[in-house]
C-alpha positions as CSV (number, residue, x, y, z in Angstrom):
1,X,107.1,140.2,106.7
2,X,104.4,139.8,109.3
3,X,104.5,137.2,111.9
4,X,101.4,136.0,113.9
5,X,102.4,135.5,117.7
6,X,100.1,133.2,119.6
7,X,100.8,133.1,123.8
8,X,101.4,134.2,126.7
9,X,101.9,137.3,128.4
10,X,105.1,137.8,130.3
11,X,105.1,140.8,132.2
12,X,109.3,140.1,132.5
13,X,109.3,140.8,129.0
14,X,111.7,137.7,128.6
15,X,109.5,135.0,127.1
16,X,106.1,134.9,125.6
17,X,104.3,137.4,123.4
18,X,106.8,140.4,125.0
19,X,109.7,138.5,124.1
20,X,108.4,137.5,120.5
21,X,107.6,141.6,120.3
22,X,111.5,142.2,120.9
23,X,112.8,139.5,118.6
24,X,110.6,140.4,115.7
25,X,112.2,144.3,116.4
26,X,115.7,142.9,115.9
27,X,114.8,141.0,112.3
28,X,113.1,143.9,111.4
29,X,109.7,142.6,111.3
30,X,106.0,142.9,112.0
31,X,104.6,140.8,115.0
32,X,101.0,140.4,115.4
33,X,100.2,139.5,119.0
34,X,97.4,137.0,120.4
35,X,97.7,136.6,124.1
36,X,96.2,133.3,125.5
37,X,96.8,133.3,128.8
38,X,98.3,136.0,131.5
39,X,101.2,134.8,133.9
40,X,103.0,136.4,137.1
41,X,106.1,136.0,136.7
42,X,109.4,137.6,137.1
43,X,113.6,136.6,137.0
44,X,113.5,135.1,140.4
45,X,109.7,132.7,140.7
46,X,106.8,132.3,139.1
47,X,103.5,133.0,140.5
48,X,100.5,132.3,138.5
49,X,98.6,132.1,135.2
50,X,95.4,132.6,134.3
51,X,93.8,131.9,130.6
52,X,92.1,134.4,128.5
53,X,88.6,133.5,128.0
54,X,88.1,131.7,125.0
55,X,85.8,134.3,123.0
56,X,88.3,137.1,123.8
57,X,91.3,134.5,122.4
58,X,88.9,133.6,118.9
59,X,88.0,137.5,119.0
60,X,91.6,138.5,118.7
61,X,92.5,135.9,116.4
62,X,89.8,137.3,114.1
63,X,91.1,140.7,114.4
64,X,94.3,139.5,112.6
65,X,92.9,137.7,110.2
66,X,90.2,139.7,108.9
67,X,92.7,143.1,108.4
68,X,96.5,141.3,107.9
69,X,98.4,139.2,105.5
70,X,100.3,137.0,108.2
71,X,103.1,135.3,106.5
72,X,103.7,132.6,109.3
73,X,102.3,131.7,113.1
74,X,104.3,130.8,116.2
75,X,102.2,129.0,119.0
76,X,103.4,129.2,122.4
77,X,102.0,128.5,125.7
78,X,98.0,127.3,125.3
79,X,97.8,126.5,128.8
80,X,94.1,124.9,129.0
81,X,92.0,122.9,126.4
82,X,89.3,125.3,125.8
83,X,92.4,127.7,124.4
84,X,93.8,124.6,122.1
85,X,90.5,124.0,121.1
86,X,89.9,127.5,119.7
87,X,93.1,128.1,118.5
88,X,92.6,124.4,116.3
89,X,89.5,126.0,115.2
90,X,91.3,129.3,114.0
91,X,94.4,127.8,112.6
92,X,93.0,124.4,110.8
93,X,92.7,125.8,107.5
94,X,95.4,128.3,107.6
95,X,97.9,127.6,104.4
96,X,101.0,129.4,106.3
97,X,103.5,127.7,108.3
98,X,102.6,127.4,112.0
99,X,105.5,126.8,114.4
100,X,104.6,125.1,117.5
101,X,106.4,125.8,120.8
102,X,105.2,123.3,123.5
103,X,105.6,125.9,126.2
104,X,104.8,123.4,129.3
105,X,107.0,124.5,132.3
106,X,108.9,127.7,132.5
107,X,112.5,128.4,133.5
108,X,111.1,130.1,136.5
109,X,108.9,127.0,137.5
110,X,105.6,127.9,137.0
111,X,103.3,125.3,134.9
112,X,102.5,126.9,131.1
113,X,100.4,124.0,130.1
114,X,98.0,122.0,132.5
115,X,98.2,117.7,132.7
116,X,94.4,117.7,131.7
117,X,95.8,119.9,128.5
118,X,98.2,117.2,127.4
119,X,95.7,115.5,125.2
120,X,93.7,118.1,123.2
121,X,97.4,119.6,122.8
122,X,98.5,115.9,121.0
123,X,95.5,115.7,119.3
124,X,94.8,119.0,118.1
125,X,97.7,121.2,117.9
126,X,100.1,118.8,116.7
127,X,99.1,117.6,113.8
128,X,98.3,121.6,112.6
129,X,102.3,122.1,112.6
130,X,104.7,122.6,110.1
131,X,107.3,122.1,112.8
132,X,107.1,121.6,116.3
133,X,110.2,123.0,118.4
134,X,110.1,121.0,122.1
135,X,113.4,120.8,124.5
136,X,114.3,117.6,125.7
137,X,112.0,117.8,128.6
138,X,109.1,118.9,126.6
139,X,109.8,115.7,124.3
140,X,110.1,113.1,126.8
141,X,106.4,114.4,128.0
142,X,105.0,114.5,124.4
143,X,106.2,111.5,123.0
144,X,105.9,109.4,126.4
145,X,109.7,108.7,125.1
146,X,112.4,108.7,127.9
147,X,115.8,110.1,126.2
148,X,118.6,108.5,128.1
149,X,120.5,108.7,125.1
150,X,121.3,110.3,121.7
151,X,119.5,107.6,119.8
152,X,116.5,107.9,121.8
153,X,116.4,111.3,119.9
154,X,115.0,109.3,117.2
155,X,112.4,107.4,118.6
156,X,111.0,110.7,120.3
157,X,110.9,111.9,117.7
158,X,108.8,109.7,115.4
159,X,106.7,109.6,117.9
160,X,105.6,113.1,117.5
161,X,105.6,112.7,113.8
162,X,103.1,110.0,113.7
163,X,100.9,112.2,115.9
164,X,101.0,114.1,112.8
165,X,103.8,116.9,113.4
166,X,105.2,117.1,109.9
167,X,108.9,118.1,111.2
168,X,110.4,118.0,114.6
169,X,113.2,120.0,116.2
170,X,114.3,118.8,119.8
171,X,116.0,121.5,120.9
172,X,119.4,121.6,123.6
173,X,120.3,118.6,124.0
174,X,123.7,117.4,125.5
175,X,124.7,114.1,124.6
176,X,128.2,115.4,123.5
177,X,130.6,117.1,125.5
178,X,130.7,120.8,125.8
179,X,127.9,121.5,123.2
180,X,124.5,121.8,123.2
181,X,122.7,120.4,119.9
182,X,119.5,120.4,118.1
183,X,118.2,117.1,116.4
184,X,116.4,117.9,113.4
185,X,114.0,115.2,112.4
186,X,112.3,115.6,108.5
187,X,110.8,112.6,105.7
188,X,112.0,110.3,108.5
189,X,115.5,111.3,108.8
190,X,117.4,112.5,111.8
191,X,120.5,115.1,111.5
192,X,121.9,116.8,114.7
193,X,123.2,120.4,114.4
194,X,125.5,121.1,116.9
195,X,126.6,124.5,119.5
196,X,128.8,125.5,121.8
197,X,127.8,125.2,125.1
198,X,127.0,128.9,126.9
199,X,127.3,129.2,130.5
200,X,124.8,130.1,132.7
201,X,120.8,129.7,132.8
202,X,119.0,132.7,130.8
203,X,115.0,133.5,130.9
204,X,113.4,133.5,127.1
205,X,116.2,131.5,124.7
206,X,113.1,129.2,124.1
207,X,110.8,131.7,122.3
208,X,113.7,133.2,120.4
209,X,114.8,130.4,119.0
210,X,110.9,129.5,118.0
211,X,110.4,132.8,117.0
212,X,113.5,133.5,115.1
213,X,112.8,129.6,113.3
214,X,109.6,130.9,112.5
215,X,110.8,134.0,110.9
216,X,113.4,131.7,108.9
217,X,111.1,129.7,107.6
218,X,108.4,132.3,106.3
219,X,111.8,133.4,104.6
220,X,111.7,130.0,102.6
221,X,115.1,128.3,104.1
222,X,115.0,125.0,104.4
223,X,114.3,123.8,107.6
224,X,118.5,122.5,108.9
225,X,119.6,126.1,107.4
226,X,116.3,127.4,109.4
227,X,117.5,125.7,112.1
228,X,121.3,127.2,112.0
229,X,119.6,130.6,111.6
230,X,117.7,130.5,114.8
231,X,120.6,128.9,116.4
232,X,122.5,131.9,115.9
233,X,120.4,134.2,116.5
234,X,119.6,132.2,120.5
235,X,123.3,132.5,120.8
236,X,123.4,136.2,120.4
237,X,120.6,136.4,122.8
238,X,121.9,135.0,125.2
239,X,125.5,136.1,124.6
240,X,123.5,139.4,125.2
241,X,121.6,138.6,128.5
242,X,121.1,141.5,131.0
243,X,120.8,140.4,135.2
244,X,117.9,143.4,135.3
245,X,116.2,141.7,137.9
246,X,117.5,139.6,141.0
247,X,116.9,136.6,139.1
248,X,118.6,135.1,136.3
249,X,119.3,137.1,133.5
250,X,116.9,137.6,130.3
251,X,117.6,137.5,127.0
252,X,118.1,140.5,125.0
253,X,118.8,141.6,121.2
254,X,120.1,144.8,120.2
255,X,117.9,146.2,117.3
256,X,120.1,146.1,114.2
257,X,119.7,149.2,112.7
258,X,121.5,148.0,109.2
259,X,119.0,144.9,109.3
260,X,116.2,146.9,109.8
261,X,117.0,149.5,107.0
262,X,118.3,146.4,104.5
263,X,114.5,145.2,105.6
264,X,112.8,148.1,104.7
265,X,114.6,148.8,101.5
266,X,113.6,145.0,100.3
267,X,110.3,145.5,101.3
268,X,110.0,148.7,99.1
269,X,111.4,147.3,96.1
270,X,109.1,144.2,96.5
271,X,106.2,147.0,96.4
272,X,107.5,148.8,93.2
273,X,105.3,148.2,89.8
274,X,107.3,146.2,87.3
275,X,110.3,145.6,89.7
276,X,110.1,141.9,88.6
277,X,110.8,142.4,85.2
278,X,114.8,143.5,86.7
279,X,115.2,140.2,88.1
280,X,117.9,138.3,86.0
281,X,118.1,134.5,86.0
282,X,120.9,134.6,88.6
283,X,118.4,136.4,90.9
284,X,118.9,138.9,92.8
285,X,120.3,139.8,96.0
286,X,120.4,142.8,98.0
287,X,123.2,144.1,100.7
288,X,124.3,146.3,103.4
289,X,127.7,146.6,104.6
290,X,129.1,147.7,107.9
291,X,131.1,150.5,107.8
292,X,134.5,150.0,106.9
293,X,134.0,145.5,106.1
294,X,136.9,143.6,106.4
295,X,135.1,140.6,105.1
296,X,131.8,139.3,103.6
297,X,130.8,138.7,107.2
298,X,130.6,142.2,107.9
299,X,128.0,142.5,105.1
300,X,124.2,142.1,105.7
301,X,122.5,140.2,102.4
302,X,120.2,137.6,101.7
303,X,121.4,134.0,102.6
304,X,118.8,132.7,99.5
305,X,117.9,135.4,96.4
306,X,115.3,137.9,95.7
307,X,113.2,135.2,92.9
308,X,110.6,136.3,90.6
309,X,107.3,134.0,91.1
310,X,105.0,135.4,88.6
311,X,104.5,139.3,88.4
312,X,106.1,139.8,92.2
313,X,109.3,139.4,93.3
314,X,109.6,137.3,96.5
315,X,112.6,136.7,99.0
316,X,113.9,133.3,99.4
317,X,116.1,133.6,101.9
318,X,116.6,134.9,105.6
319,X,119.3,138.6,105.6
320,X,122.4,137.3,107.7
321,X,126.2,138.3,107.5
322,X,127.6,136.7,104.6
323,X,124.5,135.6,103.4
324,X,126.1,137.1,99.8
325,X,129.0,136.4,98.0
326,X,129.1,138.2,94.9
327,X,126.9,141.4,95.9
328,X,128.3,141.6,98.9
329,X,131.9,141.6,97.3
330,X,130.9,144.4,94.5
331,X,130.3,146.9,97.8
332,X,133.7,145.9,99.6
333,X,135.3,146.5,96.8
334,X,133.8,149.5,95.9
335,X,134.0,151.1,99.7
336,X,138.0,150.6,99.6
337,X,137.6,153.9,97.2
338,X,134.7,155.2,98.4
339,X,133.9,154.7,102.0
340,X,130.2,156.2,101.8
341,X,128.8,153.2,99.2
342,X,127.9,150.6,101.7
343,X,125.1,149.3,99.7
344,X,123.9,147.5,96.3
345,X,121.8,145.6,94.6
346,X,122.2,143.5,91.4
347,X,119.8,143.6,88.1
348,X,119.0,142.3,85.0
349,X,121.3,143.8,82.2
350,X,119.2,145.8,79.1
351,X,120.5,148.7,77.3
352,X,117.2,150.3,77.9
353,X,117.8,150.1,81.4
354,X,121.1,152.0,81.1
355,X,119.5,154.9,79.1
356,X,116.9,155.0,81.6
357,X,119.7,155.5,84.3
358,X,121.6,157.9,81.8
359,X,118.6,159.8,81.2
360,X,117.7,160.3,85.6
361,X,121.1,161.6,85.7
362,X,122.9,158.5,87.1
363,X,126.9,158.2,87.3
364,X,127.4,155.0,85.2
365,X,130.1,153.1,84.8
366,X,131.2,149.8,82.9
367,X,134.0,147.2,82.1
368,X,134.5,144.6,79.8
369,X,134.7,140.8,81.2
370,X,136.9,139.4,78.2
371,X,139.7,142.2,79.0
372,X,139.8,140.0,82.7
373,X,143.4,138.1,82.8
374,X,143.2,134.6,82.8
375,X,144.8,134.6,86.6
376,X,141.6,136.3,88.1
377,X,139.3,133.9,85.9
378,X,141.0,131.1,87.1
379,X,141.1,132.5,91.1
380,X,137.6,131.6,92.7
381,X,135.2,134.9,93.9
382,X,138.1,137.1,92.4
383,X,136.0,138.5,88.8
384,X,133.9,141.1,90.6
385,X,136.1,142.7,93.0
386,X,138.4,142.7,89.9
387,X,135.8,143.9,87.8
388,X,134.9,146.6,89.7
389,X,138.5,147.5,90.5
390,X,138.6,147.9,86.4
391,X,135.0,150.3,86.2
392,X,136.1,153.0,88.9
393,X,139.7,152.8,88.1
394,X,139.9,156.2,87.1
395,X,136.7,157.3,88.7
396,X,136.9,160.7,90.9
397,X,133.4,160.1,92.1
398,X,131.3,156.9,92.9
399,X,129.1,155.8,90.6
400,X,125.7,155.3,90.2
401,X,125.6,151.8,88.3
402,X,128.3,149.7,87.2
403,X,127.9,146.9,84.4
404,X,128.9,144.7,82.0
405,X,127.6,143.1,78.9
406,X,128.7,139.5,80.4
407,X,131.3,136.5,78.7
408,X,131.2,133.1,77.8
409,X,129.3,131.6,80.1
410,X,128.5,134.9,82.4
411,X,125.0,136.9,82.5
412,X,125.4,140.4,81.9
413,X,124.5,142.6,84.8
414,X,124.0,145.9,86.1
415,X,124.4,146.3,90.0
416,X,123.4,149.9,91.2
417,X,125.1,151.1,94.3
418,X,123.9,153.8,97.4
419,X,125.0,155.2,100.6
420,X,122.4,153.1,101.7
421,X,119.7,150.8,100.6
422,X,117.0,153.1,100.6
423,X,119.4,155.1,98.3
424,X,119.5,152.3,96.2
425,X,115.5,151.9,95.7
426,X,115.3,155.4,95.2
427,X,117.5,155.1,92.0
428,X,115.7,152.3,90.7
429,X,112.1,153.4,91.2
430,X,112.8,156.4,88.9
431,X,113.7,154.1,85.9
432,X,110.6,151.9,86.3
């Protein structure tokens, strides 16, 4: 996935373009980077900004453009009106999702957006987004709504909307005890998710959460599970904050490694000639386990599927622990014997499919879904793990593919297994 970062530079490296360049590391994807304005700034004060000139903003826009595929834009801080009004220009008849981050004061102080900005930003910017992502602060100055209270949420909200943002997220706010919630506000309906509150004051949970919803919603969530998603991933942010300055702390993600190879893998297998054509009408879904799982949270999949759409598979769906059920249970199940299969993916059943395996020297093995006792049917998310308890049940080695020809009711399927997920893509490009 490529994501399109439009901002600020923070030479911190907490916020702004920086920050979106560590997030985008930690979901294992590709950030593009437009920087609108450069700002002095560290953990302790801010000290000054000062815009890119508006050719040199256009000029790197261009550069993006003309070379890239950019799956999805995040807009942060736009600072003057000659940058909104070239960015406008840019993004107006871009058919991607544009996430826009009102960036107007940062936690350090220092102003991110001028007064004489305010209107070209309403005018211009807002209308252009798919959702716009302000705190509570950045809401009341927006809308020109003062939220005293949680139904106030609403009317702020609106507001926006009729300036033409289609969605609206109004991030942290506190009106229950001990949590800190986001109000989601979509076709005129308000929903708030709630969090836990974290102590302290951190530098950059903004621009993650933008970021992260961004990269959620190139993923084709909806926007509330978008919303959960980027929740989460704040959280770990800023459970992971590091005091590296003399300031408060900044917000930090540790690179994933199993994300990032889960990432790639999908990525390859997208790229494969035909790979569509293995798709079956339960979709697919690919995982990555931790070593050693002792549940489907330890196990990296896709919260949505991998959907055909046309000739090309496409993912529908953000990767996140226990973002697969089924998959995901095949590989626990299959570790308990073998502790080096931590990965899988699932495929459309076809004898020709098998002989192609057979024929590439694959270990295959099989069981049959009517032999299943009536107890396991009847137990919910208990078939597979008993299924494939039933395939390697006298297995010395771990096999390549395991399958069955389906039941009443049940799609046949073959799920082919790895050490890892580029293991797993490796098997399948030499049938295809």
């Amino acid at each position: 996935m490529n994501i399109l970062s439009i901002g600020g530079s923070d030479p911190s490296s907490g916020a702004g373009i920086q920050g979106d360049v560590r997030v985008a590391s930690a979901l294992g994807v590709n950030c593009f980077s437009v920087i609108t304005a450069i700002t002095s700034q560290n953990s302790t004060k801010f000290s000054d900004a000062e815009s890119v000139s508006p050719r040199m903003v256009e000029r790197q826009i261009d550069s993006v453009f003309s070379d890239f595929e950019v799956d999805a834009v995040t807009v942060g801080m736009v600072y003057d009106s000659s940058t909104i009004q070239i960015v406008h220009s840019k993004l107006r008849d871009k058919k991607i999702p544009i996430i826009l981050d009102p960036v107007i004061e940062s936690t350090t102080g220092g102003t991110l957006l001028k007064k004489t900005a305010l209107e070209q930003f309403r005018k211009l910017l807002i209308p252009l987004c798919f959702v716009i992502t302000p705190n509570v602060s950045e809401a009341q100055i927006l809308s020109g709504v003062r939220i005293a209270k949680e139904s106030d949420l609403t009317r702020a909200a609106k507001k926006l909307s009729d300036l033409g943002a289609k969605r609206v997220v109004i991030t942290g706010h506190k009106f229950a005890k001990n949590k800190v919630s986001d109000f989601v506000y979509e076709d005129g309906k308000g929903i708030t998710i709630p969090g836990n509150k974290i102590r302290g004051e951190t530098h950059g949970s903004g621009c993650t959460f933008a970021f992260a919803l961004c990269y959620a919603v190139a993923s084709k969530n909806t926007l509330s599970d978008a919303v959960k998603f980027a929740k989460g991933i704040t959280y770990q942010s800023m459970e992971g904050a590091q005091r590296i300055g003399r300031g408060i702390k900044i917000t930090s993600l540790k690179k994933d490694k199993i994300r990032a190879e889960l990432s790639s893998a999908i990525k390859e297998f997208e790229s494969l000639g035909e790979s569509y054509g293995l798709i079956p009408e339960c979709q697919t879904n690919f995982v990555y386990s931790k070593q050693n799982p002792k549940s489907l949270s330890d196990v990296l999949g896709v919260s949505g599927r991998i959907v055909k759409a046309g000739k090309r598979p496409v993912v529908a769906g953000n990767l996140e622990y226990g973002g697969s059920k089924h998959v995901a249970t095949a590989v626990i199940t299959m570790q308990k014997k073998f502790p080096k299969i931590r990965s899988a993916l699932n495929i459309r059943y076809d004898q020709k499919t098998i002989e192609k395996f057979q024929k590439t020297k694959n270990r295959i093995a099989s069981y049959d879904r009517a032999d299943e006792p009536d107890k396991t049917k009847s137990k919910e998310d208990s078939s597979i793990s008993w299924g494939i308890k039933s395939a390697i049940k006298n297995s010395k080695s771990a096999p390549d593919i395991v399958y069955h020809r389906g039941d009443i009711g049940k799609e046949p399927m073959i799920i082919v297994f790895g050490e890892n997920p580029k293991q797993v893509v490796t098997k399948i490009s030499k049938i295809l």
